[in-house]
C-alpha positions in Angstrom: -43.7 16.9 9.4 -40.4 17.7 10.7 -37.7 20.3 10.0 -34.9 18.5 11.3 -32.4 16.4 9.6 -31.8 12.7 10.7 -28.5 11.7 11.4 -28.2 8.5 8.5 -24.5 7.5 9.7 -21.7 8.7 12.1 -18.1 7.8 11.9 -14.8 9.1 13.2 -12.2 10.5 11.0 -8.4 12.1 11.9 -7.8 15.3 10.2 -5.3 13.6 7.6 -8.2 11.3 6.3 -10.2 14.5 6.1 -7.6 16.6 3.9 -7.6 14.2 1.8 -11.3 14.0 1.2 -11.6 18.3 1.0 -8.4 17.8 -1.4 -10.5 15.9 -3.8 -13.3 18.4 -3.5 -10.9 21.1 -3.8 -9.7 19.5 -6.9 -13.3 18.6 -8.6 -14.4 22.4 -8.2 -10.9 23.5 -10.0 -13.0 22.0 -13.2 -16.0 23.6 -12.8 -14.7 27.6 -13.3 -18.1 28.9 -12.6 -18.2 26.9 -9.3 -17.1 29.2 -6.6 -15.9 27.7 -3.6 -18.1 28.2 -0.5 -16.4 30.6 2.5 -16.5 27.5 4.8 -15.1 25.1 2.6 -12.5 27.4 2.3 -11.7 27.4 5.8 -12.0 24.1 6.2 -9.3 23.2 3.3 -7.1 25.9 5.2 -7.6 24.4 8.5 -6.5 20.7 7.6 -3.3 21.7 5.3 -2.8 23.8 8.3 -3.0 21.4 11.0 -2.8 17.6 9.6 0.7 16.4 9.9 0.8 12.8 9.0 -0.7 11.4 5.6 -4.2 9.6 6.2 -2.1 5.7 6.4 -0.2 6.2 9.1 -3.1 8.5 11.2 -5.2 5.8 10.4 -2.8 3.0 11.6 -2.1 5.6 14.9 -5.8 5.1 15.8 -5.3 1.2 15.2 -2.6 1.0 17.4 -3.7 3.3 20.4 -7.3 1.5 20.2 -5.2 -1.8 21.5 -4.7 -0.3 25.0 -7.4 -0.5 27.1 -8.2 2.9 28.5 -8.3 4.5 25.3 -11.7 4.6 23.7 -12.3 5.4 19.7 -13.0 9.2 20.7 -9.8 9.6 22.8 -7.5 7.4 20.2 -8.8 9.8 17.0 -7.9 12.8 19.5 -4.6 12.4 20.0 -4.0 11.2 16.1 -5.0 14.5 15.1 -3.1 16.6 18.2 -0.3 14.5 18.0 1.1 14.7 21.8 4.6 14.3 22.7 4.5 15.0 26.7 3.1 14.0 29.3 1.1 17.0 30.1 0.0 17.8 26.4 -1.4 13.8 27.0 -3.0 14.4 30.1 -4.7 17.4 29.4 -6.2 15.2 26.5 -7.6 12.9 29.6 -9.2 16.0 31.4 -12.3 15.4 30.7 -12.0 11.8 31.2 -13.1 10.0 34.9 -10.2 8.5 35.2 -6.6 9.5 35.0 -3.7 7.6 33.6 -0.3 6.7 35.7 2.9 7.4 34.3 3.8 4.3 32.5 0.4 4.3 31.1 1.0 7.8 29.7 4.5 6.8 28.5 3.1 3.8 26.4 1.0 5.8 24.7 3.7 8.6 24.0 5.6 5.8 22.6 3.2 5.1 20.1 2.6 8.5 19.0 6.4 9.4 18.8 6.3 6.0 16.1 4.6 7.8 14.0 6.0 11.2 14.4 
C-alpha cells in the first residue's frame, strides 16, 4: 500500500482560464453560508484577479498563436500568455532557462504577437 497520490491527468492552463475556474468556485461557496473559504483558496482567488489581464479567449488563442512558431514549446507559449512580455529583455529572460537563445527577429515576432493581444 502506498501513501502517495497518482497523477490521473496533467494539462496547462494560463492564469485567465484559471480565474475563471476559482470564480466559479468562489461563486458556488457564496451559497453555501456555512462553507468557509479555505486560506489558500483565498489567496489563490486574490492572486489571479491580481495578475490575469486578458479574459480566458484571447489567452487561450495567445497560446494558439505562439505554439505556431517553432522554438516555442507548450510550457514556454503558456509562460509568456500569463507574463505578458512587451520587450525584448522581459522575453529573453523568459528563454533563460532554455538551451538555446532567440535572435532578434525571432524575439520581435513573438512580441508581435503578444502586443495583438495586449
Amino acid at each position: 500500500m502506498t501513501i502517495f497520490k497518482e497523477i490521473v491527468d496533467e494539462e496547462y492552463l494560463t492564469t485567465s482560464e484559471v480565474k475563471e475556474l476559482l470564480a466559479d468556485i468562489e461563486d458556488e461557496r457564496a451559497l453555501d453560508e456555512e462553507r468557509e473559504m479555505r486560506y489558500e483558496l483565498a489567496r489563490a482567488i486574490e492572486h489571479v484577479n491580481r495578475f490575469a489581464e486578458l479574459d480566458a479567449e484571447d489567452s487561450r488563442a495567445l497560446v494558439e498563436e505562439l505554439q505556431e512558431h517553432e522554438k516555442v514549446s507548450e510550457s514556454i507559449a503558456f509562460k509568456i500568455a500569463d507574463l505578458l512580455p512587451r520587450t525584448r529583455n522581459e522575453m529573453r529572460s523568459v528563454y533563460a532557462q532554455q538551451r538555446y537563445s532567440l535572435s532578434g527577429d525571432e524575439l520581435d515576432d513573438l512580441l508581435n504577437v503578444v502586443k495583438k493581444y495586449v
